[in-house]
N, C-alpha and C positions, 0 to 999 in steps of 0.2 A: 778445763785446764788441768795437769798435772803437775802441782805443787810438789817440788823438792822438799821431803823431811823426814826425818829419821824415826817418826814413828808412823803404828799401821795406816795403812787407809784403810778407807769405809768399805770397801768390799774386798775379797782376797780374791787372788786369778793364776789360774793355773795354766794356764794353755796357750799355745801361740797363736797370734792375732793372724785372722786372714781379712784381706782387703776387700773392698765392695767394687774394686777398679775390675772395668772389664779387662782380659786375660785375652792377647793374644790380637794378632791383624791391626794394621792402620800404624805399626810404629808408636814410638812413645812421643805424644804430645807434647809441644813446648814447655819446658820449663821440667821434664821427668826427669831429670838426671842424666846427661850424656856424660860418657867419659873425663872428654874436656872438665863438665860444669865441675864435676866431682875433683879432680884435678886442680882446679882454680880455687875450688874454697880448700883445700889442705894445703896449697899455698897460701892464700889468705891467715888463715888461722898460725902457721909457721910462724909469719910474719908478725906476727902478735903476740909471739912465745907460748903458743899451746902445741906443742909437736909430738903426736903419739905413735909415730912410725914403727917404733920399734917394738909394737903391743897390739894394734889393732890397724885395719884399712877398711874404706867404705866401698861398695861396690854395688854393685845391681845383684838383688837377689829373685830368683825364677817365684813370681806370683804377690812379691810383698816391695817393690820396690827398691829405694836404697838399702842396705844394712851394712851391719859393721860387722868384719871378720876378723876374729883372730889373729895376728902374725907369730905369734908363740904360743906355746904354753901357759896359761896365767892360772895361777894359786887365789886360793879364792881369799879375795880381801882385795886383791891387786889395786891400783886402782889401771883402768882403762881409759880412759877422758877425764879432765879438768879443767872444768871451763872458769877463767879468772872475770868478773864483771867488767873489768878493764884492761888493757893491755900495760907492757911495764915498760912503754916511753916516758919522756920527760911528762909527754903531753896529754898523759891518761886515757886515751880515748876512748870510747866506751866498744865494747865487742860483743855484749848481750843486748841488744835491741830494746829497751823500758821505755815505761810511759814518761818517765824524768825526762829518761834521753830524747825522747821524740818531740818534748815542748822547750828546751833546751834553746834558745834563741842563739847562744854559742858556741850549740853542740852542730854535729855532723847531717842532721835534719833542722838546719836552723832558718831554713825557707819556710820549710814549714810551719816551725813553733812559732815563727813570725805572724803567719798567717793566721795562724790559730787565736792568737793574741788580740788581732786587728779585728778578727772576727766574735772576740769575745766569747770562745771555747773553754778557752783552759780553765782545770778548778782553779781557785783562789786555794794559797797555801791553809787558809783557817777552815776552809769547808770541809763537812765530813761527806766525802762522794758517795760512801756508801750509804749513806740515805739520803740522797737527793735524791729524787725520782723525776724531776723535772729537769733535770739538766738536758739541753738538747743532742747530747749525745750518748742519751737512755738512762742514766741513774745506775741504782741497782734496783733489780729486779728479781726473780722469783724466790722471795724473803721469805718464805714458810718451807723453802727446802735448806738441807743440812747446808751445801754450798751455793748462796745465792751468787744469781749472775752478777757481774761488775761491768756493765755495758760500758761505762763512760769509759774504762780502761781500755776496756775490748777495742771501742771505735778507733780512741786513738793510736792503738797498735794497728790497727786494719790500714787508717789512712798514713801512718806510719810505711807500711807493707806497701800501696801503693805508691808512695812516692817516690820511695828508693826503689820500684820497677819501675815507676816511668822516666826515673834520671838515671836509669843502670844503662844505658847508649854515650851519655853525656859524656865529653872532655872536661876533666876528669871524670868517671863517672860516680855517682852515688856510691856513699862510703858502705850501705850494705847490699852492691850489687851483686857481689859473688853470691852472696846468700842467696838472694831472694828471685833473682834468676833460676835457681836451682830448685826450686819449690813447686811442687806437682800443681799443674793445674789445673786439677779436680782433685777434689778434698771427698767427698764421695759422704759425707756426714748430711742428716736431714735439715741442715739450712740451703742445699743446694735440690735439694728435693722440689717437683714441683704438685700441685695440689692432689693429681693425678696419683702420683703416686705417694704419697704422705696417705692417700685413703686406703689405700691397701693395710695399713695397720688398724683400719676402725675404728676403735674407739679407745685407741691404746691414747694414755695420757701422755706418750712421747711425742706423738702427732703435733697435741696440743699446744705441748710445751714446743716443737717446733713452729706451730703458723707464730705464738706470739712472738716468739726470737725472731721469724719473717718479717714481725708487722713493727716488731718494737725497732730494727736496725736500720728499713726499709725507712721508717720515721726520719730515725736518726739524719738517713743521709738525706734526705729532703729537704730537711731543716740548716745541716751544713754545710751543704755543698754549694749553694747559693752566695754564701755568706764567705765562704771561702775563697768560691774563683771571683770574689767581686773586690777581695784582698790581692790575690794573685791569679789573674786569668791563666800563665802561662803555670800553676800547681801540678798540673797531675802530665807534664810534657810541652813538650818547646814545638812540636808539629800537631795539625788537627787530627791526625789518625793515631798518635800517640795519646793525648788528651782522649778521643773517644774511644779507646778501647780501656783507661782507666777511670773514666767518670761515669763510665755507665752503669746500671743495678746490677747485670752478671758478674762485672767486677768486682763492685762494692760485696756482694756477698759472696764471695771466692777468698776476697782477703777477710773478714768475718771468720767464716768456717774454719779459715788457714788458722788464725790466732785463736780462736775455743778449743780446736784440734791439737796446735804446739805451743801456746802460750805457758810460762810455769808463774808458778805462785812462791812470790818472796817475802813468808810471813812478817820478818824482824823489820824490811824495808817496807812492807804494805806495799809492795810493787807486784807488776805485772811484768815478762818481761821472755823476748822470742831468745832461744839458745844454739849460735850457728852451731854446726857440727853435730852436739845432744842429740838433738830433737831426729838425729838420720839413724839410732840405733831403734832396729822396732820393740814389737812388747813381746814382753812373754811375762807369765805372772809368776812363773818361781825365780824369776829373773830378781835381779838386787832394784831398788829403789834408787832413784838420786838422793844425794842430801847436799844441805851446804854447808859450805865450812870456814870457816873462819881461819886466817893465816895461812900456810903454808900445807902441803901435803908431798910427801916425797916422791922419789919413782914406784919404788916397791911396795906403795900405798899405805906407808904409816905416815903419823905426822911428824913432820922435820925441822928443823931450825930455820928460822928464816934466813932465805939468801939461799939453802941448800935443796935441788932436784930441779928441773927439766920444767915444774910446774912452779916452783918458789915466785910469788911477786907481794913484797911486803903490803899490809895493810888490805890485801885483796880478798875480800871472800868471795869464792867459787865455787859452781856445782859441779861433784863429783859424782860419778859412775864407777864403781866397782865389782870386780868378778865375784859372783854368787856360789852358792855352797855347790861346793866338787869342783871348782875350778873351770876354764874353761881349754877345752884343747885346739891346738893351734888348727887353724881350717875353718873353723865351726862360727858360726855365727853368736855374735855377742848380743844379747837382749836386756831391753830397760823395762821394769816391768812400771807403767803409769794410766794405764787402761782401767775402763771399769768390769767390774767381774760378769756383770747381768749384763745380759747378751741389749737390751732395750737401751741401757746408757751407753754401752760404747758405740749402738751401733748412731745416736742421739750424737754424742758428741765427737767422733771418730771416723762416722763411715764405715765400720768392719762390727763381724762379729768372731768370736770366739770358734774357733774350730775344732769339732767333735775327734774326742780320741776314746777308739774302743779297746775295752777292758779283755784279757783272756779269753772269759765267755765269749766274745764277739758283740757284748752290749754295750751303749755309749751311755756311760758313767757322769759324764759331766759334762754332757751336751747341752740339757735345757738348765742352766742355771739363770736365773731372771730374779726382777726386784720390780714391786709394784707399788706405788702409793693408794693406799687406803682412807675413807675418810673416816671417822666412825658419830658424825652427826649424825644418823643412822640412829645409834643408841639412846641418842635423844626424843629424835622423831617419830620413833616405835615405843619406846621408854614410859614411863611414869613419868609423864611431862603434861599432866592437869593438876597438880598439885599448885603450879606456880611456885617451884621450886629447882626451877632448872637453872637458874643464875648461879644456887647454890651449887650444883652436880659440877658447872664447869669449874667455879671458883676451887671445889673439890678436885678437878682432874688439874687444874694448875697448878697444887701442890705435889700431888703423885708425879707430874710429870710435865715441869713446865718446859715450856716452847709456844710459838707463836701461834699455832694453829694444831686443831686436830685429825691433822693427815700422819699419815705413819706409814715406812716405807717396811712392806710385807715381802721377806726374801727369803728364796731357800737357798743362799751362797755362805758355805761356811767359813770362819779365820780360816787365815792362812796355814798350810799344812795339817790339817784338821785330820782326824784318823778315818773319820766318815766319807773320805774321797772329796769331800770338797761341796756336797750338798745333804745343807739340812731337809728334814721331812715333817712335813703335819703340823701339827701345831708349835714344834720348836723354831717354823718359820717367820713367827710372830713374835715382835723384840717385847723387852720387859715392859720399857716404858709406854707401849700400845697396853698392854696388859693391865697395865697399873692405873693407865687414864678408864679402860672399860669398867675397871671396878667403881674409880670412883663415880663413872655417867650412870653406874646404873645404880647407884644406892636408893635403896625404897626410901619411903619417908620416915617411918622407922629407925631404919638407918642411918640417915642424915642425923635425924636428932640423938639418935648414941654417941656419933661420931662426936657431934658440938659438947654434947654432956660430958664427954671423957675427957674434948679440950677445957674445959669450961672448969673441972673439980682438983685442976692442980696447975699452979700458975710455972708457967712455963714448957708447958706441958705440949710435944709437938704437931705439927697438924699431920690428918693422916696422910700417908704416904702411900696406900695400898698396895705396899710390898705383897702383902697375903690375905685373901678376902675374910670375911666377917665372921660367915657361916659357910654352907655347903652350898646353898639355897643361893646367895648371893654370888657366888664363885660359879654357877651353872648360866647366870645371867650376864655374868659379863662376855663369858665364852662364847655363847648366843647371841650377845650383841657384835663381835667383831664376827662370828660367822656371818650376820645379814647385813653387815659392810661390806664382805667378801663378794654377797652374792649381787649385793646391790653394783659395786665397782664393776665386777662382770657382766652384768645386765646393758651396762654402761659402753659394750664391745658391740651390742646391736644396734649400730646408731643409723638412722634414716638415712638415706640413700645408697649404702652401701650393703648389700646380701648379707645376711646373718651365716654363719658358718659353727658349724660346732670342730672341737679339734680332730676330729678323723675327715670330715672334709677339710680342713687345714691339710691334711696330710696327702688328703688325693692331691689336691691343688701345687704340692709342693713338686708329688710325683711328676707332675705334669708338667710343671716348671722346669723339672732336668732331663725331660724329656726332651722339650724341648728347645734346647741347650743344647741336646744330641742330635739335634737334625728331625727327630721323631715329630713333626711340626702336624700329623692326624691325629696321634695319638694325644697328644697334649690338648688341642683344640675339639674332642671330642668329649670334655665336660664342658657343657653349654652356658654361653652368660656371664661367662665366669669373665669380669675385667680385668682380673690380674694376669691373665691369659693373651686377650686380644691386642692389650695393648703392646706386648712381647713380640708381633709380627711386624715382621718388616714392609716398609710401604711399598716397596722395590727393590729391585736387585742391586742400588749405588750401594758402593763400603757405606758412606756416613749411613743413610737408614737401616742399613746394618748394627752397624756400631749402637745408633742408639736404642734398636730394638733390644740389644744386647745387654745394655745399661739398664733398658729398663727391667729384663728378667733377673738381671740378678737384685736388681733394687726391692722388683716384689717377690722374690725368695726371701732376702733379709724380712723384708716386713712380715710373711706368710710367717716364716719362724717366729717370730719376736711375738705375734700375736698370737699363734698356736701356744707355745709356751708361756704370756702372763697371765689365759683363759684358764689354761690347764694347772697352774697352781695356786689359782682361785679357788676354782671349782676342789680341788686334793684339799688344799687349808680348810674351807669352808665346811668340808665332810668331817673333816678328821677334830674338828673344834665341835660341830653338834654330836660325833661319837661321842668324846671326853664328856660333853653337858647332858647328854641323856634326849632321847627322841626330841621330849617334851619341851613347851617354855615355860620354867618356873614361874 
């Protein structure tokens, strides 16, 4: 999800996002955005007092789907879109799609918050969702990363998503059918992956983290869907061919991918919640941020009195989009930047990767930017770990640098606007707090009992924080240890069944991929064996096995990238951490 807030995110992103959608023949698939569709949701949204006419239009853009283009000149600050959580009738009703709204029994989805109800879905107001793990519509889940997932909100945006599709025909139809009609469908993100090709990235922990999101949603709807149509058989459509094109698993995980892809994150509300309109501007990372805002914001994007501009609706806070530094000129495409920077998450939660821009020289600058989790139990395993003193090293690396687990995410993506182009190298690609936990897993035993002795001779006296190691001696070992993390995680890329590749065969294989892309269908097929290859042929000359032959090369382009590039700044970190430590292991 991409959280509206006014300060940074976790990665910084410089480059504009290109799509994993195949490119070209067969027409745009149901639900891509026809004219019409695009036409009916800026009425829709008019209708509810958000009217951006005179500053921005959505349109089909060549290779990235919808976008928003300029209709003026905008000064940077402007704002461009403003999206109000409710509209400013008597009758309030909601216009951002939430998990409120969607269990809401007198809201606009109230067939199905019923059902929800009857089926004994919904949290209870007192529970804390984000740690349940047992909730049958997944808990939250992966709690040792910086944003754990929030499944139970996730689902019920999904099933949210399908229901206002299966009643967008109905007289009247579902209150958010303009929307959701309008919603690509293929999201092109690795929940729609299938196993076939999720191995093309080996042993990348994105895979990973992709089967469990498979296996953990895949649960989910087993568990509720039973329970649901036995509340409401006629839930997901009022005809059988209606009903089985939304009850089915390609469904259910279309609407998934759709909400992890466009869902935002509403810290102050603890909501989850989809943004018609928003969510149509693409990324670009020197692009402005959403944020939210409270009261009123004007035309010319300061804030206003309430009751005054185009966007004014008291009491409403809304996510706005504003024009970023230099303004934007009229023609040009407006961009949001909510993407992740490493090419591995966005292409995880997104379906795209970041597309290479070459510098002067003709070298691409800020092509492989990546981010990889590290574990460094390593340090333990290899360590001074017969003393029976290891309980003490962790209790040591929890004060240096608490958090749940010791995984650590190893990136060479630098802040935003950074002078360095945008990637870190070598060792400054490993954060403090990995640093600070090595130091304290490797304290000899020696060291251990300094450490206690210095807490121990002055009361109050803090625990260590290994900001800065001990010795020299010690500082060579920690370095050491997150190198044989480095190497260990990368070892972790050879995994059984899948051909082991080093990064220059990555690169033939990539060669061969846009070869074959190009028609060059001997050339590409003349490295042997190679699955990410074979599977790229077509079974016959129909469009469909076309199409998906198509799908499937650019899927394992994405992955051949994604894993060529987290081997190869393994393998850079891991050298560049045993230069700094010295051949040797102290």
């Amino acid at each position: 999800a991409s959280p509206p807030s006014s300060s940074s995110s976790r990665r910084p992103r410089r480059r504009v996002a290109t799509t994993s959608r195949p490119r070209g023949g067969g027409g745009d698939p149901p639900g891509e955005a026809s004219a019409h569709q695009i036409a009916s949701l800026v009425v829709w949204l008019r209708a509810r007092g958000v009217d951006f006419g005179d500053r921005a239009a959505f349109a089909r853009v060549r290779g990235m789907g919808v976008g928003g283009v300029a209709t003026r000149d905008l000064d940077e600050g402007d704002v461009v879109f403003s999206l109000p959580m409710r509209d400013a009738t008597p009758a309030r009703a909601p216009i951002v799609m939430t998990t409120a709204a969607v269990t809401d029994v007198d809201g606009p989805c109230a067939r199905l918050a019923r059902a929800l109800a009857a089926a004994g879905l919904v949290p209870r107001a007192d529970d804390d969702a984000d740690a349940s793990s047992e909730s049958p519509l997944g808990g939250s889940r992966e709690s040792d990363h910086e944003f754990p997932l929030d499944a139970t909100r996730t689902s019920l945006l999904a099933l949210g998503v399908l229901h206002e599709s299966a009643h967008s025909r109905d007289d009247p139809p579902s209150h958010w059918a303009t929307y959701v009609t309008l919603l690509p469908r293929r999201v092109g993100s690795l929940m729609e992956w299938d196993e076939r090709e999720l191995s093309a990235l080996q042993g990348s922990r994105h895979a990973t983290r992709a089967r469990e999101r498979i296996a953990l949603f895949d649960d989910a709807r087993a568990k509720c869907f039973p329970a649901l149509l036995r509340a409401d058989e006629s839930l997901f459509g009022e005809d059988e061919a209606t009903r089985r094109a939304h009850e089915s698993p390609r469904a259910w995980r279309w609407a998934v991918a759709t909400v992890l892809a466009r869902a935002f994150y509403f810290p102050d509300a603890n909501e989850h919640g989809l943004c018609p309109g928003l969510d149509l501007f693409n990324h670009c990372s020197e692009a402005e941020k959403c944020v939210v805002e409270d009261g009123t914001a004007d035309d010319e994007g300061d804030e206003g009195d309430e009751g005054e501009g185009k966007y004014a609706h008291k009491e409403a806070p809304r996510v706005t989009l504003r024009a970023g530094v230099g303004g934007v000129p009229a023609g040009t495409q407006i961009f949001h930047d909510y993407a992740d920077h490493a090419r591995g998450g966005c292409l995880l939660e997104f379906g795209f990767t970041h597309a290479p821009s070459a510098d002067a020289a003709g070298r691409d600058g800020r092509a492989d930017l990546h981010a990889v989790d590290v574990s460094l139990w390593s340090a333990l395993i290899e360590g001074d770990d017969d003393d029976g003193r290891i309980d003490e090293r962790l209790a040591a690396a929890s004060d240096a640098s608490p958090r749940r687990s010791l995984t650590y995410e190893l990136s060479n993506v630098s802040p935003r606007w950074a002078k360095d182009g945008g990637r870190k190298r070598g060792v400054d690609c490993v954060p403090i707090d990995m640093m600070r936990a090595a130091r304290a897993l490797t304290l000899s035993a020696s060291e251990l009992d300094e450490v206690k002795s210095a807490r121990a001779s002055r009361v109050g006296a803090p625990a260590f924080d290994a900001s800065a190691p001990l010795n020299e001696t010690h500082e060579k070992r920690a370095l050491l240890a997150i190198a044989r993390a480095c190497r260990v995680e990368r070892a972790g890329y050879d995994v059984e069944g899948v051909a082991a590749t080093t990064a220059e065969e990555d690169d033939a294989i990539l060669d061969a991929l846009r070869a074959l892309g190009e028609g060059e269908g001997a050339a590409a097929l003349a490295i042997d064996g190679r699955p990410e290859l074979s599977w790229c042929v077509p079974d016959d000359d129909a469009d469909a096995a076309r199409e998906r032959a198509e799908t499937r090369r650019l899927r394992a382009s994405l992955a051949v990238e994604v894993r060529r590039g987290e081997k190869l700044l393994l393998e850079v970190v891991a050298a560049a951490l045993e230069r700094e430590a010295g051949a040797e292991d102290p």
